[in-house]
Backbone bond lengths (Angstrom), bond angles and torsions (degrees), N, CA, C in turn:
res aa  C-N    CA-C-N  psi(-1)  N-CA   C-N-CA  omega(-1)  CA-C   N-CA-C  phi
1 X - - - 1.444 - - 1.526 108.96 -
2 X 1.144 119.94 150.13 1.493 136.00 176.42 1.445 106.37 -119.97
3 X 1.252 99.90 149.23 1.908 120.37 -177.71 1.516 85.30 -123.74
4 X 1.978 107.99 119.66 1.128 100.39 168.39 1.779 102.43 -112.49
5 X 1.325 127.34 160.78 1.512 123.43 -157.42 1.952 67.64 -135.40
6 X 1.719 106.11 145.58 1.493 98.61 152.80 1.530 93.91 -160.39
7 X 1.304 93.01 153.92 1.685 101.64 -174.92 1.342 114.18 -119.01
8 X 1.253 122.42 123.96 1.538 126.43 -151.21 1.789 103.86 -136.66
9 X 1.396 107.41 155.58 1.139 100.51 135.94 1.402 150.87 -50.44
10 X 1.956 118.12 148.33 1.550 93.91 -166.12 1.763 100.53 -96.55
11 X 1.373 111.47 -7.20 1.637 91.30 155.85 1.249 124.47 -84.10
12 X 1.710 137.10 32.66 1.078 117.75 160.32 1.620 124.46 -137.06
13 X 1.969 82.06 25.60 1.569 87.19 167.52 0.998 140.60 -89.19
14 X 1.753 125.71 8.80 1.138 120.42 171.92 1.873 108.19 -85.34
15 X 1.840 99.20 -28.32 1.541 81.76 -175.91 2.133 113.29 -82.15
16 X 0.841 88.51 -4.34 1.675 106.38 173.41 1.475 87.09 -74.58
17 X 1.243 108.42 -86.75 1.702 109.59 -176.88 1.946 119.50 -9.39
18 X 1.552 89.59 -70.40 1.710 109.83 171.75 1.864 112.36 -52.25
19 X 1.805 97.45 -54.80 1.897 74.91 -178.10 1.223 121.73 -54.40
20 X 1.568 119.11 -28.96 1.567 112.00 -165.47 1.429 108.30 -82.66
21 X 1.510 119.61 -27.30 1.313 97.78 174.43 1.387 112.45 -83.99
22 X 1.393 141.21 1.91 1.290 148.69 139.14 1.790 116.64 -30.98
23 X 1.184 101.28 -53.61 1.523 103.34 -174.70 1.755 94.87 -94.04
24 X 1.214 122.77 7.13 1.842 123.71 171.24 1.034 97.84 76.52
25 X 1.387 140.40 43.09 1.218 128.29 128.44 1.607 124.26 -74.32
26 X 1.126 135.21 155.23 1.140 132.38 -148.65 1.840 113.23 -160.61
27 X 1.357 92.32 -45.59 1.948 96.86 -177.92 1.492 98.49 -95.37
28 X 1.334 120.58 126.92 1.323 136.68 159.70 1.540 113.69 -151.81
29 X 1.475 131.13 150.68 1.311 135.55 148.20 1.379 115.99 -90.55
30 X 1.396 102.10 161.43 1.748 109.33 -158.52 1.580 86.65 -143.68
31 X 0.896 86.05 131.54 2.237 90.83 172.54 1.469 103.58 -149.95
32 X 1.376 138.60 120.04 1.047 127.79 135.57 1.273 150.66 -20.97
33 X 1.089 123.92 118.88 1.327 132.90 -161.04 1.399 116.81 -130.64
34 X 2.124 114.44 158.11 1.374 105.27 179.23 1.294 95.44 -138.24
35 X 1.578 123.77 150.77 1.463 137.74 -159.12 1.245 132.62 -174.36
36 X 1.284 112.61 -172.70 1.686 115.53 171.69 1.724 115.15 175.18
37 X 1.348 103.31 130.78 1.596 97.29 -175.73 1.374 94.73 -119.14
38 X 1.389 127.34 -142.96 1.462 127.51 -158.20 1.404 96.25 -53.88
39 X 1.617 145.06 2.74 1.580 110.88 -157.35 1.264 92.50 -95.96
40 X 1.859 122.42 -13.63 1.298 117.55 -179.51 1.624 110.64 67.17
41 X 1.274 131.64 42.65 1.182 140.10 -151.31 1.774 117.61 -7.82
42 X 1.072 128.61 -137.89 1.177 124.80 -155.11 1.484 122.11 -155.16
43 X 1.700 131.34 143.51 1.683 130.43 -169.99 1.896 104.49 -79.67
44 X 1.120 77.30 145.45 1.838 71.90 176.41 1.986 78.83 -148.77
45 X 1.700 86.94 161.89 1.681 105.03 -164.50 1.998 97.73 -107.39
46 X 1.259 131.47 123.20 1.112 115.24 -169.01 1.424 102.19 -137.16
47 X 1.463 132.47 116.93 1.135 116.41 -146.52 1.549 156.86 -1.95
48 X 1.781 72.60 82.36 1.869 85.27 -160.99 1.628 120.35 82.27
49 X 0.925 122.08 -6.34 1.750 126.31 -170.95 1.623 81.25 -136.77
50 X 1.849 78.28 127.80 1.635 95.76 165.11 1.641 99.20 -112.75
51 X 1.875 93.95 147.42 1.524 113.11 -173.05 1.288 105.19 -115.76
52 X 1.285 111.67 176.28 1.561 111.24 175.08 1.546 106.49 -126.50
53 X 1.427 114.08 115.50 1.744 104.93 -171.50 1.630 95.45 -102.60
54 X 1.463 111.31 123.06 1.712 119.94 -175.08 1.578 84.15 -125.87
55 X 1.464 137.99 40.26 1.204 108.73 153.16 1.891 83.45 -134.97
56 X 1.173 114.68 129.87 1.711 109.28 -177.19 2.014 90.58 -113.17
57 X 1.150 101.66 156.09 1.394 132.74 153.24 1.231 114.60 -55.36
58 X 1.813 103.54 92.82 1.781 107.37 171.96 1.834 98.19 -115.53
59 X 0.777 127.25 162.71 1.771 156.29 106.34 1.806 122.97 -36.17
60 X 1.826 106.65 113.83 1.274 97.86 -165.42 1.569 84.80 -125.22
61 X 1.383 127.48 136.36 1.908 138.15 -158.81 1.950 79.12 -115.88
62 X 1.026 104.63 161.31 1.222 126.94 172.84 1.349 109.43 -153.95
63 X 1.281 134.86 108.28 1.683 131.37 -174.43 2.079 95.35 -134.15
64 X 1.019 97.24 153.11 1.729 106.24 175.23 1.814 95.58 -134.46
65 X 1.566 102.74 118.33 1.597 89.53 171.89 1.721 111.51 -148.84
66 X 0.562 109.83 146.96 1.544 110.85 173.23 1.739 120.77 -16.34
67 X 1.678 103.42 134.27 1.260 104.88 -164.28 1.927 109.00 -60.39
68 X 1.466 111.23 -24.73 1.253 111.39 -170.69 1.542 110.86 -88.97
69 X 1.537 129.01 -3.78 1.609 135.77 162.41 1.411 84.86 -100.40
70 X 1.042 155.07 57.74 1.918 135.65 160.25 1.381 89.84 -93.49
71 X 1.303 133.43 -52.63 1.643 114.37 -165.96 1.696 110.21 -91.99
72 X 1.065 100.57 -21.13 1.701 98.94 -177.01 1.652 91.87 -72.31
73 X 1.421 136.56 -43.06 1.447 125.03 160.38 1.209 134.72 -31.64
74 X 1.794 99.50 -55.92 1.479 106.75 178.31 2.075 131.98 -76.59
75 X 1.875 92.26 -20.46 1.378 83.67 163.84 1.265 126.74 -96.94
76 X 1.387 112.76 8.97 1.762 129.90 179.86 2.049 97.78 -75.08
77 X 1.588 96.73 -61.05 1.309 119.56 -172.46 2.018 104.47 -34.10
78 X 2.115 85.88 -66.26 1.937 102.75 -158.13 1.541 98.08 -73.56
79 X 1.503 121.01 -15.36 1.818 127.97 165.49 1.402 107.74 -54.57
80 X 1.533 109.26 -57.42 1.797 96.94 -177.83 1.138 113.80 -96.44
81 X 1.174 133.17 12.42 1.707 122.27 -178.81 1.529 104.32 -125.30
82 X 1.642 116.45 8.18 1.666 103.83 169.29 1.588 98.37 -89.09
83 X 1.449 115.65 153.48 1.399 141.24 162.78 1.512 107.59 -96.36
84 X 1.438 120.59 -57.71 1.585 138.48 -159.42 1.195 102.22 83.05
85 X 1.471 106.31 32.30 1.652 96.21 151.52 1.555 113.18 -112.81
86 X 1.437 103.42 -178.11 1.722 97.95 168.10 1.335 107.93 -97.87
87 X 1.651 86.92 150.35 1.670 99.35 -173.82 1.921 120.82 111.52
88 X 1.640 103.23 -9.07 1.518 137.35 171.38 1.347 101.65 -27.71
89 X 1.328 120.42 -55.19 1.593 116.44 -150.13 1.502 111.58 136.86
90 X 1.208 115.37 -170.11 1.695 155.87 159.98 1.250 114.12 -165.99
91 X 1.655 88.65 153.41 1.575 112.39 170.45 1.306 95.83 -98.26
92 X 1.697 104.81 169.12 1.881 110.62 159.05 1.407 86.09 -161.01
93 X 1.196 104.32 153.59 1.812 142.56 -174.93 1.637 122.36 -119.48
94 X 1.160 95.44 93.33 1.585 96.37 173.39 1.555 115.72 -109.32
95 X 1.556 121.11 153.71 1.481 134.75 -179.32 1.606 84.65 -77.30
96 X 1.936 114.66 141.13 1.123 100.50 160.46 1.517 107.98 -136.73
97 X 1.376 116.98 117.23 1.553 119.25 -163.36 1.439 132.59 -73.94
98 X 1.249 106.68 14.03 1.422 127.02 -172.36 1.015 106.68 -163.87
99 X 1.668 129.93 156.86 1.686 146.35 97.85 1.091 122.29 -152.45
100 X 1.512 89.78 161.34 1.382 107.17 -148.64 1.377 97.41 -124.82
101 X 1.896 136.74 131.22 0.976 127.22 146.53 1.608 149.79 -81.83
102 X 1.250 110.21 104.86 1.936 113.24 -152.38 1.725 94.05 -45.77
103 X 1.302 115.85 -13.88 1.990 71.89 -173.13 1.298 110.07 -93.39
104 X 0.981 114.13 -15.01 2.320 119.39 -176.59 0.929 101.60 -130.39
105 X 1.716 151.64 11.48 1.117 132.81 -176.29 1.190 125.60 58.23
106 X 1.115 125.28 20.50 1.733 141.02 172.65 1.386 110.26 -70.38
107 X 1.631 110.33 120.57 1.477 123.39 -145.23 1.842 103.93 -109.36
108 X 0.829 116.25 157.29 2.018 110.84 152.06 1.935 95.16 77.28
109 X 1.288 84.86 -131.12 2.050 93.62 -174.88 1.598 83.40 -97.12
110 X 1.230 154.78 -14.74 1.354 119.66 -172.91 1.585 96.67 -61.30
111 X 1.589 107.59 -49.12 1.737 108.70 -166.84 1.569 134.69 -53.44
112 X 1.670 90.32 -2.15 1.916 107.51 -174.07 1.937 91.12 -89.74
């Protein structure tokens, strides 16, 4: 099993949202998030005083799915959430050695 983590824009999580349940994915967590990678966020003018905002408004997906959907996930995922601008996102890929579902004890990929 794979834990995929991806950090997106928050206008493009509903169509991110939609591709994955397109290809039947379905279980993910979604948490809001605040950040900045190379764009180094950005000046904005606020009455008369300009600021510098270096933490921007991202979207962070958390999905765990079977080792044999890990890439058909991830090019479904970086398909609807690239713009080609900077500031897009990342994916990340982790091994995940367990899960377990609390209500029956359903172990491995049955429990996803």
């Amino acid at each position: 099993m794979k834990k995929i983590e991806a950090i997106i824009q928050p206008h493009k999580l509903e169509e991110v949202k939609e591709a994955l349940k397109g290809i039947g994915v379905d279980g993910m967590t979604i948490l809001e998030a605040r950040g900045h990678g190379r764009q180094k966020g950005h000046k904005e003018v606020y009455r008369g005083m300009e600021y510098q905002v270096d933490l921007l408004p991202k979207v962070k997906l958390e999905l765990v799915v079977p080792d044999d959907r890990c890439e058909e996930v991830i090019s479904t995922l970086v398909r609807a959430a690239r713009s080609g601008k900077i500031g897009d996102g990342k994916v990340f890929v982790y091994d995940v050695a367990e899960a377990v579902r609390i209500r029956n004890d359903d172990r491995g990929d049955a429990a996803l």
